[in-house]
C-alpha positions in Angstrom: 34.9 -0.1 -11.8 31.6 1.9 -11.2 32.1 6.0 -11.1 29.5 7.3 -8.1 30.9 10.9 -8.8 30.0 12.5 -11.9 33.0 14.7 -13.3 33.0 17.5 -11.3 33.1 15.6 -8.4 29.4 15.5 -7.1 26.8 12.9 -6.6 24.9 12.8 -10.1 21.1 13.8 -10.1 21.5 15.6 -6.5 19.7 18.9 -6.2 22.0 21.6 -4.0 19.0 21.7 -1.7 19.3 17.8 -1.4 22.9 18.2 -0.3 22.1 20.9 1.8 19.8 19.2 3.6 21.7 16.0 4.0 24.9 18.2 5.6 22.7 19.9 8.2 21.2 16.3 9.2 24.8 15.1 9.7 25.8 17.9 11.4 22.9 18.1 13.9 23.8 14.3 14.3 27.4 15.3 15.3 26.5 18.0 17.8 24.0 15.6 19.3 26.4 13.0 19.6 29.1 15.4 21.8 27.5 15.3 25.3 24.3 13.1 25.2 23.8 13.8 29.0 22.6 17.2 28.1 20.9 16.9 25.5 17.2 16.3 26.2 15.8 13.1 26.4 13.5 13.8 23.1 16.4 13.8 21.2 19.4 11.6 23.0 18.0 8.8 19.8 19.7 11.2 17.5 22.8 10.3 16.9 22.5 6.7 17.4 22.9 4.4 14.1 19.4 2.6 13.6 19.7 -1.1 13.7 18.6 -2.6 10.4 18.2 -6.5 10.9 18.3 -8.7 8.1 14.4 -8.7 7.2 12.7 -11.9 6.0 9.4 -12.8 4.3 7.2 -15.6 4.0 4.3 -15.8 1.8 1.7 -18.9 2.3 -0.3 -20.1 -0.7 -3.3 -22.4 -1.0 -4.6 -24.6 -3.7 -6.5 -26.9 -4.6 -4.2 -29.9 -6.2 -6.8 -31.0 -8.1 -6.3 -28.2 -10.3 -2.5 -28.4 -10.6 -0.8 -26.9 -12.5 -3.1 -23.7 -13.0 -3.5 -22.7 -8.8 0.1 -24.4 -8.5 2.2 -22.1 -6.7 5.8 -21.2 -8.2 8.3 -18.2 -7.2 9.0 -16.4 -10.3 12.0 -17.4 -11.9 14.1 -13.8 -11.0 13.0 -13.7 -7.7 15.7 -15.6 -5.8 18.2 -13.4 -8.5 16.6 -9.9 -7.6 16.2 -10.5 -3.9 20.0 -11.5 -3.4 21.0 -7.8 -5.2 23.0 -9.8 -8.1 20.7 -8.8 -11.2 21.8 -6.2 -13.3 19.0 -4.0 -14.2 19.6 -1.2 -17.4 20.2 1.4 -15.3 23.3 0.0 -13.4 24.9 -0.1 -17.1 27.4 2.5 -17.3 26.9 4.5 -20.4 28.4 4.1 -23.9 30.8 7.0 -25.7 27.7 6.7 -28.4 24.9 6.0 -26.3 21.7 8.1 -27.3 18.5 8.9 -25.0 15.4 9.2 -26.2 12.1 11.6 -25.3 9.0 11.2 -26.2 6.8 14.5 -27.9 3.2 14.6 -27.1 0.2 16.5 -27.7 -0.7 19.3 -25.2 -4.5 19.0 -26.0 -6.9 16.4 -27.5 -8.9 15.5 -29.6 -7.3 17.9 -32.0 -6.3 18.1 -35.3 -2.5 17.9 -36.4 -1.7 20.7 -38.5 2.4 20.2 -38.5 5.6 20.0 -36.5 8.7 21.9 -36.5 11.3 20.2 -35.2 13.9 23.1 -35.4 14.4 24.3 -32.2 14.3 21.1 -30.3 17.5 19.9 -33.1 18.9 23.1 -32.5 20.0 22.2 -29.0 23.4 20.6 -28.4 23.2 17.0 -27.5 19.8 16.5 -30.0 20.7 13.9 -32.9 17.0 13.9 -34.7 13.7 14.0 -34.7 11.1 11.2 -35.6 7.1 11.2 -36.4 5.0 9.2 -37.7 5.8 10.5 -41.7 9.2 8.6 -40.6 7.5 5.1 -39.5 8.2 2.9 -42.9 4.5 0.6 -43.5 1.8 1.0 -40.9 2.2 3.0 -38.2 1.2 1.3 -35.4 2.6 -0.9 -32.5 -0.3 -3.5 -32.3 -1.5 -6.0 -34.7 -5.0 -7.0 -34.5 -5.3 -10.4 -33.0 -8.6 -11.9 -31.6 -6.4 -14.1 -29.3 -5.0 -11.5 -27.5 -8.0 -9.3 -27.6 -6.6 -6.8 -29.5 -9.5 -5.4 -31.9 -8.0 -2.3 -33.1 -4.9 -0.9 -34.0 -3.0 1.8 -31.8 -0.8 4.6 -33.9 3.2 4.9 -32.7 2.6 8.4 -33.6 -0.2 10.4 -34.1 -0.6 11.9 -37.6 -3.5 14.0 -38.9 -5.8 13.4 -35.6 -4.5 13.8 -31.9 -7.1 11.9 -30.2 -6.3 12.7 -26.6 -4.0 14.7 -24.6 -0.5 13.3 -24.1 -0.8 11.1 -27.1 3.2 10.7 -28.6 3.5 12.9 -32.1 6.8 12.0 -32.6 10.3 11.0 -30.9 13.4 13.2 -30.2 
């Protein structure tokens, strides 16, 4: 089954003010709900639940059929999947024993030059498996091919290696 509590028994990736907050709202919600004839009219909606109806949505296309099948309307094929709740997205897989997370290292200025990195202290830290830049990336360094097709004229780096050619460009991969 799914675990909605994280070990020591909280909600995971709620901030104490979060909880906080949500406590007092339920609280204030009680009290309201104790004597509603003296509580002032502003406020007798308080501890009511909120009626959320089933909503519904229509969308209306038109095309001209002469042109069919490029003005053709067509639901995308996840829609009916997504709307009903049933797809499983990456996030709603429960992690693996050996499951790793990744972060991305980029520059803090740009255009600059790259003079080096040192990894060290960022591998230092428990939980931090290793460190990858673009001295790592076996052949050409780059995540694009150039292909007139798809409009793609140049090449884009993975990594950045001698020249950081804008601020926030990724340098490597932890």
């Amino acid at each position: 089954g799914q675990h909605f509590l994280a070990e020591n028994g909280q909600l995971p990736e709620t901030s104490e003010q979060y909880r906080r907050g949500l406590a007092l709202s339920l609280f204030y919600k009680y009290v309201l709900s104790l004597n509603p004839s003296v509580v002032n009219p502003r406020f007798r909606s308080g501890p009511a639940d909120i009626a959320r109806p089933l909503s519904s949505g229509r969308q209306e296309y038109f095309s001209d059929p002469s042109e069919y099948p490029l003005t053709q309307p067509f639901p995308k094929v996840e829609s009916l999947i997504q709307c009903s709740g049933e797809i499983e997205y990456t996030n709603d897989i429960l992690p693996t024993a050996t499951e790793l997370y990744a972060s991305l290292v980029t520059a803090d200025r740009g255009p600059a030059t790259l003079v080096g990195i040192d990894p060290l202290p960022a591998l230092a830290i428990p939980g931090v498996v290793a460190f990858f830049s673009a001295k790592d990336i076996p052949g050409f360094n780059s995540f694009t091919e150039i292909n007139s097709r798809l409009f793609l004229y140049q090449y884009e780096k993975l990594f950045a290696d001698k020249e950081i050619e804008y601020a926030g460009q990724a340098v490597g991969v932890l």
